[in-house]
C-alpha positions as CSV (number, residue, x, y, z in Angstrom):
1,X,-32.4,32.8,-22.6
2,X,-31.9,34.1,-19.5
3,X,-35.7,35.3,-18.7
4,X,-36.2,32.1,-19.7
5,X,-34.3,30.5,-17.3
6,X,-35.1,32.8,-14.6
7,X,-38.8,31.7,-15.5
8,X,-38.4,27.8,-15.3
9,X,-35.8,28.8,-11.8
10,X,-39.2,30.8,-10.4
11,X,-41.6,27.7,-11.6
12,X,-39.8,25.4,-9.7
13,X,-39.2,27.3,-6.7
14,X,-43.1,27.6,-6.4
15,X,-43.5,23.8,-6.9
16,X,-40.9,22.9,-4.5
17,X,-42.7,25.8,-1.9
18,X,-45.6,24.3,-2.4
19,X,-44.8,20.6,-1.7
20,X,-42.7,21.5,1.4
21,X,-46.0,23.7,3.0
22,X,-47.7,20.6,1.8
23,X,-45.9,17.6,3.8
24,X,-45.3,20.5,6.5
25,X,-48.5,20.7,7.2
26,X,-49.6,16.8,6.4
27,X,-46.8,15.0,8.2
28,X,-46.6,17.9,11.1
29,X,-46.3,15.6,14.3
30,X,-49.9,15.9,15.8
31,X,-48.3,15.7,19.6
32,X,-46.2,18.5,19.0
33,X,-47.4,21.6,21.8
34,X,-49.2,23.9,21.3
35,X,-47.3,26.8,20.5
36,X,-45.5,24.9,17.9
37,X,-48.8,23.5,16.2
38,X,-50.2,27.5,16.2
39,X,-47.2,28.8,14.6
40,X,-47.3,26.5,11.8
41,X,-50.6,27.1,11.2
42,X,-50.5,30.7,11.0
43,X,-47.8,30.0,7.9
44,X,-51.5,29.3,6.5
45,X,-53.6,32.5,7.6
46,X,-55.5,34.1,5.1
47,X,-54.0,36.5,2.9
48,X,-50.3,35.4,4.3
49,X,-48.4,35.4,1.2
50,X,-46.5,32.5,2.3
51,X,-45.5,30.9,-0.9
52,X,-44.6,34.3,-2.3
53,X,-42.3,34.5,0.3
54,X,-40.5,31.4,0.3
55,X,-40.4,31.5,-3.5
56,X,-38.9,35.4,-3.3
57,X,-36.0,34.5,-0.1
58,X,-36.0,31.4,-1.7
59,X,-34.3,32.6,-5.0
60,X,-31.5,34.4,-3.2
61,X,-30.5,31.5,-1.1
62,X,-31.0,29.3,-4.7
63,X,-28.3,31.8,-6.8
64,X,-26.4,32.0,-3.8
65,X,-25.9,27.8,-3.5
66,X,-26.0,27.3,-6.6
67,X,-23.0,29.3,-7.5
68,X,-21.9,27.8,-4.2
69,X,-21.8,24.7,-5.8
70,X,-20.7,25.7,-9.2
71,X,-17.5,27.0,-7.9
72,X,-16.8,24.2,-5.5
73,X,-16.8,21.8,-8.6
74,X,-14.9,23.4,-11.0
75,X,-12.1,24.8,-8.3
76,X,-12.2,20.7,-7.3
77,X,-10.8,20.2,-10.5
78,X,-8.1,21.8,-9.9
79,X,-7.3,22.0,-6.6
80,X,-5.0,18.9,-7.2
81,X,-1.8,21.5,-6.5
82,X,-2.3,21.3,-2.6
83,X,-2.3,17.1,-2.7
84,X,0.6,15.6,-1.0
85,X,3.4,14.6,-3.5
86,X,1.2,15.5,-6.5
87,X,3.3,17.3,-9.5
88,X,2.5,21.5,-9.9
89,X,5.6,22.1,-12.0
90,X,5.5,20.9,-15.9
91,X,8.5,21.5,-17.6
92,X,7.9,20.8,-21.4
93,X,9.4,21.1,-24.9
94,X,12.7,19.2,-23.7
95,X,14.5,18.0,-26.3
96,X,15.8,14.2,-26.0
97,X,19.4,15.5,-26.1
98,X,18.5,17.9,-22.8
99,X,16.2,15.0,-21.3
100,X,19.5,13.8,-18.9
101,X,20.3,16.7,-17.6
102,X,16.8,18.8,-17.1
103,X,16.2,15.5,-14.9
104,X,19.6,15.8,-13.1
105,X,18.9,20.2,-12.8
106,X,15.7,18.6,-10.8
107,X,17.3,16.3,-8.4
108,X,20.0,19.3,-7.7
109,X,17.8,21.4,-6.0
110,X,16.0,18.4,-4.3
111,X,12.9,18.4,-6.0
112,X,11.1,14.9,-7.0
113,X,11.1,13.6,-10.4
114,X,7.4,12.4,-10.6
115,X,7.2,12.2,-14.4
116,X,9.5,12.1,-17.7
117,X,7.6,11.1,-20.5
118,X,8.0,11.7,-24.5
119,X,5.3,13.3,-26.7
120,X,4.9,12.8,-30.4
121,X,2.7,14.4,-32.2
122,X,0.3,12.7,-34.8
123,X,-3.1,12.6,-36.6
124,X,-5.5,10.5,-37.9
125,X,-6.1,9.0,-41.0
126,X,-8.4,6.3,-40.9
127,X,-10.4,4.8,-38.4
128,X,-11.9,1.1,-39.1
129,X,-10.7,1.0,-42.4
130,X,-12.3,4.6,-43.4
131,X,-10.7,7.3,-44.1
132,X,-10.9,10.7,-42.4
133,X,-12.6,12.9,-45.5
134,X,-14.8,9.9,-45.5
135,X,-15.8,10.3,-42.1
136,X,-16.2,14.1,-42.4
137,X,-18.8,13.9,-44.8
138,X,-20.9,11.9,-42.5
139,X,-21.9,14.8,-40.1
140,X,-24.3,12.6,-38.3
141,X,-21.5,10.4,-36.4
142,X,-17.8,11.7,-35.3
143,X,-17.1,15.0,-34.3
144,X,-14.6,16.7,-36.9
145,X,-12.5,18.1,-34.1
146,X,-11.9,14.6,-33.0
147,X,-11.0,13.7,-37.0
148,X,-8.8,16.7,-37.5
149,X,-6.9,17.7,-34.6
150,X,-3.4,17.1,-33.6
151,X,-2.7,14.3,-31.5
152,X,0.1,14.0,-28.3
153,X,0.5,11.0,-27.6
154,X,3.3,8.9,-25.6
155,X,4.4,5.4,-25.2
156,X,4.8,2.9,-22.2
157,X,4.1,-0.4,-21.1
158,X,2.0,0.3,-17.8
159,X,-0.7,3.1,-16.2
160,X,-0.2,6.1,-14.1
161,X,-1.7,6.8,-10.9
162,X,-4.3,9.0,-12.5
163,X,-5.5,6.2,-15.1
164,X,-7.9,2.7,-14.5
165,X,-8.2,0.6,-17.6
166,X,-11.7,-0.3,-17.4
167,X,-12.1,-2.5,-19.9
168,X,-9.4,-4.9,-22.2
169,X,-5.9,-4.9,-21.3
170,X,-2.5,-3.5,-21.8
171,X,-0.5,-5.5,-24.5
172,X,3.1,-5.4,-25.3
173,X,5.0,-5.0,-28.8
174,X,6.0,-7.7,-30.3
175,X,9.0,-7.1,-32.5
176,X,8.6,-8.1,-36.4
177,X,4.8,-8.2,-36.5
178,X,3.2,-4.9,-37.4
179,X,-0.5,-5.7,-36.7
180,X,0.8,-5.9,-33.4
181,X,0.3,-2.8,-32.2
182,X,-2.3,-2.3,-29.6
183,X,-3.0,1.1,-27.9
184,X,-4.9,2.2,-25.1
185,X,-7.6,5.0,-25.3
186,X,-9.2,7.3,-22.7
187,X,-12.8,6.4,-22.4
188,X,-14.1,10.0,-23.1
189,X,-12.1,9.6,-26.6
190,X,-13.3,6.0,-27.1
191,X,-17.1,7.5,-26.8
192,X,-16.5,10.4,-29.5
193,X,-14.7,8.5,-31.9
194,X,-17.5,5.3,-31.3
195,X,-14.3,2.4,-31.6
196,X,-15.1,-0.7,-29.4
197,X,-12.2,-2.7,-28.2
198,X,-10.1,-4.5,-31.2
199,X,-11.4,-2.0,-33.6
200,X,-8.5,-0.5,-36.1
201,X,-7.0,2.8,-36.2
202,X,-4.6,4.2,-38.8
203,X,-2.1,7.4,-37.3
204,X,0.0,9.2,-39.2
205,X,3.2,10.2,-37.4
206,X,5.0,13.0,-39.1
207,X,4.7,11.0,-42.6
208,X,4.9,7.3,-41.4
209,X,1.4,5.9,-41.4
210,X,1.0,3.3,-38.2
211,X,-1.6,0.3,-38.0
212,X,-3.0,0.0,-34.4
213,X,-5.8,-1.7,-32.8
214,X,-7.5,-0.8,-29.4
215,X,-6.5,-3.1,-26.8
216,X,-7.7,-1.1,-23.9
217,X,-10.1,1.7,-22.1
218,X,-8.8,4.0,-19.6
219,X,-10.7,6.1,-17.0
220,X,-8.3,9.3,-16.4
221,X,-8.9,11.7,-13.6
222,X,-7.5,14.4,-15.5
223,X,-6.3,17.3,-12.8
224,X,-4.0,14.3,-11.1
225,X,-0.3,13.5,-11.8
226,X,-0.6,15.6,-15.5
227,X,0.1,15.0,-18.4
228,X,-2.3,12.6,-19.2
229,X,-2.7,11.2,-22.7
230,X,-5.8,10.2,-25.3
231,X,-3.9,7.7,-26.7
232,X,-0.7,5.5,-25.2
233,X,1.4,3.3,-27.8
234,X,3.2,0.3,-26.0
235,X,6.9,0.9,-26.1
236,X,8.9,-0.2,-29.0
237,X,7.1,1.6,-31.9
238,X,7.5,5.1,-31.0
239,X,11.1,5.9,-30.2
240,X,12.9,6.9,-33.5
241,X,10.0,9.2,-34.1
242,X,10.6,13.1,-33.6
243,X,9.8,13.8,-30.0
244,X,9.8,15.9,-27.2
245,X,9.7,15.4,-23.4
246,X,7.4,16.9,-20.6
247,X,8.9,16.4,-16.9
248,X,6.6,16.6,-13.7
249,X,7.6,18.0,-10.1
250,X,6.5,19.3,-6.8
251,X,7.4,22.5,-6.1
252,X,6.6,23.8,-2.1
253,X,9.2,26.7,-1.0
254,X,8.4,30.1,-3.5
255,X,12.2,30.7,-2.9
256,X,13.1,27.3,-4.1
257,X,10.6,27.4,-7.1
258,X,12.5,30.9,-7.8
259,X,16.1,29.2,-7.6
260,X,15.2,26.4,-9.8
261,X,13.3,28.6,-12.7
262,X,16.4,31.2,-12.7
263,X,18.4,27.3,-13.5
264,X,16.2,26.3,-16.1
265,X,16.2,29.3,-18.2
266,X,20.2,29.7,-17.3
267,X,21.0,26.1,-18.5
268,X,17.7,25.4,-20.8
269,X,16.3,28.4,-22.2
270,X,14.1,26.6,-24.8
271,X,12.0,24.8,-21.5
272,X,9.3,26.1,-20.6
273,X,7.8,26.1,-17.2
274,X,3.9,26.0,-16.2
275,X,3.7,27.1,-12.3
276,X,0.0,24.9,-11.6
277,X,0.2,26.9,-8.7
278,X,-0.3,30.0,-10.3
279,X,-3.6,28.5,-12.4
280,X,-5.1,27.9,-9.3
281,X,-4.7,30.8,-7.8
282,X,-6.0,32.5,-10.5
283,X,-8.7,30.8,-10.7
284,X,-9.8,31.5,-7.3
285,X,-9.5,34.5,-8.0
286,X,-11.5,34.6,-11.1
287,X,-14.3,33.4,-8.8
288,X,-14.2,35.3,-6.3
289,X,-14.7,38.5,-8.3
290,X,-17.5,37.0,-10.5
291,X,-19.1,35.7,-7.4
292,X,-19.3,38.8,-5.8
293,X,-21.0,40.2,-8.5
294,X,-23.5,37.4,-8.3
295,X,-23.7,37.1,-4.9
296,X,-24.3,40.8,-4.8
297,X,-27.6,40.3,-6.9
298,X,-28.7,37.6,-5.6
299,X,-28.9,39.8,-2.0
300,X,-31.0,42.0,-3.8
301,X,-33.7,38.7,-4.2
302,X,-33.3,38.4,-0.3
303,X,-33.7,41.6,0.3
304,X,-37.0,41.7,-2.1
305,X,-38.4,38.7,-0.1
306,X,-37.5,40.2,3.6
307,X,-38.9,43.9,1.9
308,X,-42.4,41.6,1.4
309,X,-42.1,40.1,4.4
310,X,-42.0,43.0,6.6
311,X,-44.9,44.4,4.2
312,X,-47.0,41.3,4.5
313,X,-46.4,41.7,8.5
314,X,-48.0,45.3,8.5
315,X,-50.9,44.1,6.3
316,X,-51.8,41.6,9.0
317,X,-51.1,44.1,11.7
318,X,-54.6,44.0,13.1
319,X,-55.2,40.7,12.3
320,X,-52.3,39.5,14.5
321,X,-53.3,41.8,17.2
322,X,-57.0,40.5,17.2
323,X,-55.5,36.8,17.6
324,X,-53.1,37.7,20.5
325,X,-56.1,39.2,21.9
326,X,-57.9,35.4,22.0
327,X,-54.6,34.0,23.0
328,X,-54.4,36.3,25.7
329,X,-58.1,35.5,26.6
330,X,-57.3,32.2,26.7
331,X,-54.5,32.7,29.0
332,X,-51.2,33.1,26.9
333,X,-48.5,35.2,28.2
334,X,-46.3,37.7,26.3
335,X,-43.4,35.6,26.3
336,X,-45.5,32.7,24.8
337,X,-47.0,35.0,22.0
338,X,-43.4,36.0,21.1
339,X,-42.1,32.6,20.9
340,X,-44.8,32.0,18.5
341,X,-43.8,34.6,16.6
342,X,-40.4,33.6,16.6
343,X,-41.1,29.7,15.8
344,X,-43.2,31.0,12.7
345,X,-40.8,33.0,11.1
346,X,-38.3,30.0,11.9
347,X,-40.1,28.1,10.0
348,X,-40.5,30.3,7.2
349,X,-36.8,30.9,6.9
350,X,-36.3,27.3,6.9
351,X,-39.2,26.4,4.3
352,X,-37.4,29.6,2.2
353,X,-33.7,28.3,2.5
354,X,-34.9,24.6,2.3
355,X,-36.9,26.0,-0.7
356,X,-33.7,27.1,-2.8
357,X,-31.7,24.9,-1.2
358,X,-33.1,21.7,-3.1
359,X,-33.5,23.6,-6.3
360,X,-29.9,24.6,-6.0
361,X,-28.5,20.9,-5.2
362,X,-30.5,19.9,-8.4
363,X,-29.5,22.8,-10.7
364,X,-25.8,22.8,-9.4
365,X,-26.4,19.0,-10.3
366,X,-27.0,19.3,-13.8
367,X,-24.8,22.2,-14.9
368,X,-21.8,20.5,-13.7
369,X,-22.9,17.3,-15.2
370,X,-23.9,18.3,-18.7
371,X,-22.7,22.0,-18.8
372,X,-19.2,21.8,-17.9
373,X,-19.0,17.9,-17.7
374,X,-17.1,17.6,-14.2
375,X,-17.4,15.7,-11.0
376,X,-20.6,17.2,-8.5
377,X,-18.5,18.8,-5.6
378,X,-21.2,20.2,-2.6
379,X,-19.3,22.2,0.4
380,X,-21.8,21.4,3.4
381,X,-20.7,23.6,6.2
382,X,-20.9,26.4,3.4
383,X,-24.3,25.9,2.5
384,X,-25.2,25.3,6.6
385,X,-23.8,29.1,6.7
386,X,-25.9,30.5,4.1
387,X,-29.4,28.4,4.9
388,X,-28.4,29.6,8.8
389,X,-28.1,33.3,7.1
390,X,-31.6,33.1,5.6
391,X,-33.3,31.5,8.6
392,X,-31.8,34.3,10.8
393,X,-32.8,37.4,8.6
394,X,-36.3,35.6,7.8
395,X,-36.6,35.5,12.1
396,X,-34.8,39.2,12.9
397,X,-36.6,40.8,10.2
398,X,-40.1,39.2,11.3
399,X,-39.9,39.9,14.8
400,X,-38.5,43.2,14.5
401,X,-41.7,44.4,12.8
402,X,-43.8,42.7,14.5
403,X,-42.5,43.8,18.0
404,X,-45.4,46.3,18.4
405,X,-48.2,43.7,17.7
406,X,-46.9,41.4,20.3
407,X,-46.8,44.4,23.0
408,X,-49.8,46.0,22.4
409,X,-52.5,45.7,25.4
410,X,-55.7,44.3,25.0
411,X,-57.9,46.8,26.2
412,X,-56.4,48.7,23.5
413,X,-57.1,46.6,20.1
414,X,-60.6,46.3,21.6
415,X,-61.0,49.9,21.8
416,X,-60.0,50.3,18.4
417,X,-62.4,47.5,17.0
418,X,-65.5,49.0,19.2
C-alpha cells in the first residue's frame, strides 16, 4: 500500500512539474529583461534534469505540507480548550441526588457553570416499524454499530451553542398523547441510520420501550461546548428514567484546577473529572514526536533532490562555462552572470516548493475529508516558511557549486576547448 502510494505521490508530482514548466514557459511575460528571460530558459537546456529535480525537492516539501496540514486539522479539532469561555472541565457520573451540590462545589471556587445536563442510556429497537435483527440481516443498508450500540442521550426543549437545526424544528411534549414525542438527530446519525424527517423510531430505555418520531436535524460542531448528543428527547418524557448528569466548566489557574479536584474527590468521590486540557496537550505532543520522525524522512527527499542538483550542476560544468563565455562576448559582466545563476535556481526552488506545495493542498485535502472526516485547516505562514526553506537551499546549494563556473576567465575555457 504504501509503495503504492508513494507511486501515485511521484506520478502526480511529475504531472504537476510538468504543467508548471509548461505555463512557465508559455505564459512567461515576453517584456521581461533579459537576464530574467535567459534564466528561465536555461531551466530547459539539454540534459538539465529539471523535472527530476522538481519532482525529487518537490517530494520533501510535499510530506513536509502535507503533514503540515494533517496536523493543523486534526489539532483544530481540538484546540477548542484555549476559546474564551468555552468548557475544558467535564465532571460526569453525578448522581441526581449529588446534582445540587457538585453545581454549588463549582460556584464555590468561582468557576462558571456552562452546562448540567442528564444522560440516559438506551438502544434501539425498531426503526420505521422494523425491528433491529431485521435490519441486521440486511447488510447492504445500516451499519450494525449504529443498530447495536448504546445510546446517551438527554432531554431539553432548545439547542446549545455548538448545535444548528438545519432542517424541521424543535417540538415540545404534549402531556397525554404518546405519538407525541418528537426528537432531534445529529445530521451525521440521520445519514447512517437513512430516517428522513417524521420517520419513526422505537428506543428502549432500560426496559420501557418509547415511540418517537424525528422532528429535527442538527449540525453539531462537536469539539465546542461538549457534551453533545445523537439524539435529544423534548423534556417531559425522560425524567423518571435512571440517569446520570455530566456538568461543564472553565478551568484557567492550574492551582485553582488543583483546589477544586482535591473538592470533588473530598466531597464526591464517585465524579469523575476529564482535564480537556490535558488531551490537548497530549495530543500535541503526540504530533510532535511522529512529526519529527516524518519530517526527518522527508529531509532525506530534500536532500536527495539538492544531492542531484549539485550533481546535475557538475555535469553541465563546461557547458555553463562555454555559455558565460558567449555572454561574456557579448558583453555581460560577472555580477550579471551570477544573478542569472541565482534567478535560475530561484525559479527552480519555487517550481520545486510550488511543485509539492499543490500536491500537498490536494492530498492534505482529501485525507482530512474522507480519511479522518474533519474540517480542512491550512496554517499559511507555516507553509510560506517551508516553501521559503526550499527556495533558499534550492538557491545556496546551486550557487555554491556553481561559484567556480561563474569565475572562471575566458581565455581559460577556450584554452581548454582548443
Amino acid at each position: 500500500l504504501f509503495t503504492v502510494g508513494l507511486g501515485v505521490a511521484l506520478g502526480c508530482l511529475s504531472l504537476v512539474a510538468t504543467l508548471l514548466l509548461w505555463i512557465a514557459r508559455k505564459y512567461f511575460p515576453v517584456r521581461a529583461s533579459f537576464l530574467w528571460r535567459h534564466a528561465l530558459s536555461n531551466l530547459f537546456r539539454p540534459n538539465n534534469q529539471t523535472r527530476v529535480l522538481m519532482v525529487a525537492i518537490g517530494l520533501g516539501a510535499f510530506i513536509i505540507s502535507t503533514l503540515n496540514i494533517i496536523q493543523n486539522s486534526l489539532l483544530n479539532q481540538v484546540e477548542f480548550t484555549g476559546n474564551k469561555n468555552q468548557s475544558n472541565t467535564i465532571l460526569f457520573d453525578i448522581q441526581p441526588n449529588q446534582k445540587e451540590g457538585v453545581v454549588q462545589l463549582i460556584k464555590e471556587h468561582h468557576l462558571p457553570v456552562n452546562q448540567v445536563v442528564p444522560i440516559i442510556t438506551c438502544r434501539l429497537k425498531e426503526v420505521n416499524g422494523r425491528s433491529v435483527e431485521d435490519l441486521q440481516k440486511d447488510t447492504t443498508k445500516i451499519p450494525e454499530w449504529a443498530l447495536t450500540r448504546e445510546y446517551r442521550v438527554t432531554y431539553r426543549d432548545s439547542l446549545t451553542g455548538s448545535e444548528e437545526l438545519v432542517e424541521g424544528k424543535l417540538q415540545t411534549f404534549e402531556k397525554g398523547k404518546r405519538d407525541s414525542v418528537y426528537v432531534t438527530i445529529s445530521k451525521g446519525m440521520h445519514e447512517t441510520l437513512r430516517v428522513k424527517l417524521g420517520d419513526s423510531l422505537v428506543f428502549d430505555v432500560q426496559g420501557v420501550f418509547v415511540k418517537v418520531k424525528v422532528a429535527g436535524i442538527r449540525e453539531i460542531n462537536w469539539p465546542k461546548d461538549p457534551p453533545n448528543f445523537l439524539f435529544v428527547f423534548p423534556t417531559g418524557v425522560l425524567e423518571n428514567a435512571p440517569q446520570i448528569y455530566v456538568a461543564a466548566t472553565r478551568v484557567n489557574d492550574p492551582q485553582v484546577a488543583s483546589r477544586f479536584q482535591q473538592a470533588l474527590v473530598r466531597d464526591f468521590s464517585n465524579v469523575s473529572l476529564i482535564d480537556l486540557r490535558l488531551i490537548l496537550s497530549t495530543v500535541s505532543e503526540l504530533f510532535g514526536k511522529i512529526g519529527l520522525v516524518v519530517r526527518f524522512l522527508a529531509l532525506f527527499s530534500i536532500i536527495t533532490g539538492l544531492v542531484v542538483l549539485a550533481g546535475a550542476v557538475v555535469n553541465s560544468k563546461f557547458v555553463r562555462m562555454k555559455e558565460n563565455v558567449l555572454l561574456r562576448t557579448i558583453g555581460a559582466r560577472t555580477s550579471q552572470i551570477m544573478r542569472i545563476t541565482l534567478i535560475e535556481y530561484g525559479y527552480l526552488g519555487i517550481f520545486s516548493a510550488l511543485t509539492g506545495m499543490i500536491l500537498s493542498l490536494g492530498g492534505g485535502w482529501v485525507l482530512t475529508k474522507f480519511f479522518f472526516e474533519v474540517e480542512f485547516a491550512v496554517n499559511y505562514p507555516e507553509l510560506a516558511i517551508i516553501t521559503s526553506s526550499v527556495v533558499f537551499l534550492t538557491v545556496f546549494i546551486g550557487w555554491f557549486n556553481s561559484r567556480e563556473v561563474i569565475s572562471t576567465p575566458p581565455l581559460q575555457v577556450l584554452r581548454k576547448e582548443s
